[in-house]
N, C-alpha and C positions, 0 to 999 in steps of 0.2 A: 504493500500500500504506500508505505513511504516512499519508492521508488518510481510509482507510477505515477505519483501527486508530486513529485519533483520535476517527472520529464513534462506532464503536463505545464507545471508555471513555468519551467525554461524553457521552451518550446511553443509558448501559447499560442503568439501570432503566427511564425507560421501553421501550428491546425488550423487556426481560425482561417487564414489566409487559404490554405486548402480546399475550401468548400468552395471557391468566388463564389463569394455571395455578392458582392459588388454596391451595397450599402453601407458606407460606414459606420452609419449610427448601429445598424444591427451588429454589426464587427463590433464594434465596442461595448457592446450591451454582452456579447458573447464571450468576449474574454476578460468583465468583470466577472459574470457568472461561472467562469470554468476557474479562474484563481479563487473567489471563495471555494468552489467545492471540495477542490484539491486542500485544503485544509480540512476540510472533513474527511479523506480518502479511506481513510483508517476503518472508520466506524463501517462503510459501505464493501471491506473488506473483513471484517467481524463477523457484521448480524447474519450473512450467509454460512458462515461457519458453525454458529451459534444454532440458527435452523437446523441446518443435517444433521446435526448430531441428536439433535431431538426426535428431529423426524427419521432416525437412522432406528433410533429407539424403539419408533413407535406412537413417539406424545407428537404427533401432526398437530395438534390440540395447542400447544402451547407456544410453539411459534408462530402459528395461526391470532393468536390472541394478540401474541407483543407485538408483534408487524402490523396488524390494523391499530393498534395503538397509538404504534410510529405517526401513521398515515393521517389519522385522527388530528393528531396534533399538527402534523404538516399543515392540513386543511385549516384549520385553526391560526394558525401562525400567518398561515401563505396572505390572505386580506390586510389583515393587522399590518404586516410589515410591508407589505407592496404598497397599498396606499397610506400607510400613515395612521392607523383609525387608535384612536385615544390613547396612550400615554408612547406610543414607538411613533417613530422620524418615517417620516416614507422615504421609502429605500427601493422602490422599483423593483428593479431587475438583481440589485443585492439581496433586497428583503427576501426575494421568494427563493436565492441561494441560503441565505442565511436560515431561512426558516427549513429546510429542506438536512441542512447540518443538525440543528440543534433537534429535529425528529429522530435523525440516526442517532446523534449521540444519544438520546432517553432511549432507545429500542436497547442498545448497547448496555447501557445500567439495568434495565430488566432483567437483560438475557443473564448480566451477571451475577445480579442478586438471584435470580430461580436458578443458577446454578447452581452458587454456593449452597443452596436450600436442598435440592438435589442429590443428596449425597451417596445415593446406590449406584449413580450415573456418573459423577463427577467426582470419584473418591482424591481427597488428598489433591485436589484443583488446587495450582498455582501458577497463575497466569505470566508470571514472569522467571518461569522455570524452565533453560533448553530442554526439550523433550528428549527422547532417546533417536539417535540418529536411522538406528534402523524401522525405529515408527514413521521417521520423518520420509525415507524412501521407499518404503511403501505406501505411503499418502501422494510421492511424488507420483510414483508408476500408476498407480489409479488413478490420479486425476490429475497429472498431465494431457493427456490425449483432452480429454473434455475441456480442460481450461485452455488450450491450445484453438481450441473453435469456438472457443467463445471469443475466446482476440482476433480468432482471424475471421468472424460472423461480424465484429465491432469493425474492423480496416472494410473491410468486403461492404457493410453500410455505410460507411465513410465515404466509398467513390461512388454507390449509387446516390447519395443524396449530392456528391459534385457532380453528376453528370444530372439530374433535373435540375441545377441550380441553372443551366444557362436557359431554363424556363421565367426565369425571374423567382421572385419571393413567396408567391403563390403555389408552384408547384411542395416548396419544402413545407410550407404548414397543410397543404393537403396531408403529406406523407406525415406528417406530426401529428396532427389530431386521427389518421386515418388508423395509425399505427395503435393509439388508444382505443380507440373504437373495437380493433382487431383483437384486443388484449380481453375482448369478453371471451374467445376460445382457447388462445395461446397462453394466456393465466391459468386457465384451468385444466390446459391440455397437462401444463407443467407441474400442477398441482396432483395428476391424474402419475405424472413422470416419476415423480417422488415416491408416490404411494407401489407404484409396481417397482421401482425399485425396494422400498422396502420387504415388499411381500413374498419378491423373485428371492431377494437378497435370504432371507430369514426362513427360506424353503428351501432352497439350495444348500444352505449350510447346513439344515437337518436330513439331507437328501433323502428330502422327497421329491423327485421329479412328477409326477401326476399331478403335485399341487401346484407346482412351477406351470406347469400346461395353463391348469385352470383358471390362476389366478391372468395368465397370459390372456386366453381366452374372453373370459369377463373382464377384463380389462378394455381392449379392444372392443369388445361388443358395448361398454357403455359408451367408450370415446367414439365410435362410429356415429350415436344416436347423438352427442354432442356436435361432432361434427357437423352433421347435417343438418340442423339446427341453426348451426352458426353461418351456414352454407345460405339457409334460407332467409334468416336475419338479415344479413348482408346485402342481399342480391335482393331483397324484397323491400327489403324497409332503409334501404342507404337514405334515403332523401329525410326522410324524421331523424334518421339517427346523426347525421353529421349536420342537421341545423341546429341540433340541442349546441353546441360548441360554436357555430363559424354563424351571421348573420347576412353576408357578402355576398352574392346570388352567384357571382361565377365562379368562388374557391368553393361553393354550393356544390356548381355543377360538377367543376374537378373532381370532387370530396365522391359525387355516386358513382366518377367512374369508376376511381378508385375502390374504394369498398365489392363493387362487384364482381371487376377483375379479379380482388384478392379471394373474393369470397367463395370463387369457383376451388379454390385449394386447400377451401378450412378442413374437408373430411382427412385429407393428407397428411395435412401439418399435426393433425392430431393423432394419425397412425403411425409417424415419424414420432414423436416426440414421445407415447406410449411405448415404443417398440424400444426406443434409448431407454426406458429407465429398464425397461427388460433386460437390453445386457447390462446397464451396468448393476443390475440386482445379481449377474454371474458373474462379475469383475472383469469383464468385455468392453472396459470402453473406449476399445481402440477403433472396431466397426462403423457407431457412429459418429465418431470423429471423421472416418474416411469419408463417410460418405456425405455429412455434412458439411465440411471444409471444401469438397471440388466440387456440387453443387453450385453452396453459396459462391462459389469461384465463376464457376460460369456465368452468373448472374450478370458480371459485367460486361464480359465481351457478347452477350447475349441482348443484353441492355444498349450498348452500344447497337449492333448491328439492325434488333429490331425498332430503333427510335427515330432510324436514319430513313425507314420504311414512311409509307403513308401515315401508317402507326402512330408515328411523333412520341409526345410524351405518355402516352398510353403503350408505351412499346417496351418501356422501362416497367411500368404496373405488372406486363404479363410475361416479362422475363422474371419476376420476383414468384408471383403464382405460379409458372410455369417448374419452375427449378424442384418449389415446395413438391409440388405432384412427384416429382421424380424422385425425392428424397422419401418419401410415405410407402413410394412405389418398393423402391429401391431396399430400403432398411427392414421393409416388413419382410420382402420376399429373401434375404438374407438370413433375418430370424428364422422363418419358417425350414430353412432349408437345412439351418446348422441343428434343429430340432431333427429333423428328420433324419439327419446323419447319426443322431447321439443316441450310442443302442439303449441309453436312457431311456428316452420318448420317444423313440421311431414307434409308429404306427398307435400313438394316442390321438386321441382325439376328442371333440366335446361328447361324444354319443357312448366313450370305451368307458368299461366298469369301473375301471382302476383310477378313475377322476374322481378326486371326493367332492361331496355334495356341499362343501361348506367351506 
């Protein structure tokens, strides 16, 4: 965290300059925002920590709570400080950095205090004690590959939002408020991620493989009905849902294309992101890392070529959907295949005896 909130302030302008965004007032407004946060980095590099290990547990429950907490208070905060409203300075575009640190920081003193409390979970917890090196390298080997596509999922967004910026400033708060909007299925897909992680994970080390099936099984089978859901949300109701946020009639218009393009991909994104916590519930998470990493890769040179079409800035929307597909595609039919190889599972299924009912 420290390292990353270092490159961040030394390096600001050029990120910012990266994007051309070709307004300075908004450059400026961006790299106030991005030096405060980087002083908060720390906490945004915790409370995920602090999560898995709960939900690694099993208490889904509890970081469930302190994270809408965080949020709570964000919300709270974000008005007060942005505008100034009775005893705080309006601070703009500081305030709603500022307010956004001191959220994480309080998630941070929770997560710390229900440790300390915790003590079947957290024996002998001291946070400023080197841990043992060979815990540390096997935290690497597991969650390298995944932390690795998360950086190159953040670079890889990085050049699709510079190549709609030469749409002007409209196309980027499409993709900003579009991306929220999106966050009804990909929130939950993730939340969906975690849980078959734990389930895959806490089955597999009791080797039970039948239950590893089922819990695969019904997992997917709900994220399918979610998916499609989010599929029909999107594609049906764009125009209500992105005027809750934008009042502007033509980042309006932008706002449905977007939403629908993306929406054609939500059942995917959700059978890709189920299917990750699946391996990494078997300590596989090198799978999708592969196949998430050259996907998201294509996206550009795909973005590129389809924008240059008739297509335009809609070309960029459905290289983003379109990748999604492939990776849903891609990762589930991987899963399914390393199952059928493993004289574990070959030839289970949802209908065979040997799947328990519960």
């Amino acid at each position: 965290a420290l390292i990353y909130a270092s490159v961040l302030i030394i390096f600001r302008k050029p990120l910012i300059d990266f994007f051309n965004i070709g307004e300075p007032d908004i450059e400026n407004n961006a790299i106030t925002y991005l030096v405060i946060i980087s002083f908060g980095m720390v906490f945004y590099f915790i409370n995920p920590v602090f999560s898995a290990i709960f939900n690694g547990y099993g208490e889904s429950r509890i970081p469930f709570i302190i994270n809408s907490s965080g949020l709570i208070i964000n919300m709270i905060l974000d008005p007060l400080m942005i505008l100034g409203i009775g005893p705080f300075p309006r601070l703009e575009v500081a305030g709603a950095a500022l307010a956004t640190i001191i959220a994480q920081f309080c998630v941070t003193v929770i997560f710390i205090i229900k440790a300390q409390r915790t003590k079947e979970l957290f024996t002998d917890l001291k946070l400023f004690k080197i841990p043992d090196m060979d815990r540390i390298k096997a935290i690497v080997k597991l969650g390298f590959p995944a932390g690795l596509q998360s950086g190159m999922f953040t670079i890889f967004a990085m050049s699709i939002t510079r190549i709609i910026a030469q749409w002007g400033p409209i196309p980027i708060a499409v993709q900003k408020v579009g991306s929220q909007i999106e966050a009804i299925s990909w929130m939950t897909a993730g939340g969906f991620q975690t849980a078959m992680s734990t389930l895959v994970g806490q089955n597999y080390g009791a080797k039970k493989w039948p239950r590893v099936v089922k819990s695969y099984i019904v997992g997917m089978s709900v994220m399918s009905v979610i998916g499609l859901l989010a599929t029909g949300l999107l594609v049906f109701a764009a125009r209500p849902l992105f005027s809750i946020f934008i009042d502007e009639e033509e980042t309006i218009r932008h706002g449905i294309v977007y939403l629908r393009i993306l929406g054609i991909s939500q059942l995917f994104m959700c059978l890709e992101s189920t299917t990750a916590g699946a391996f990494n519930g078997l300590g596989k998470t090198i799978p999708p890392s592969i196949v998430g990493i050259s996907f998201n890769a294509l996206r550009i040179p795909a973005a590129l070529i389809l924008s240059a079409t008739s297509l335009g800035l809609n070309g960029v929307w459905w290289a983003v959907s379109i990748s999604s597909i492939f990776k849903g595609t891609v990762l589930t039919t991987w899963f399914i295949l390393m199952l059928n190889r493993n004289p574990e599972t070959k030839g289970l299924s949802i209908a065979s005896r040997d799947l328990p009912n519960t």
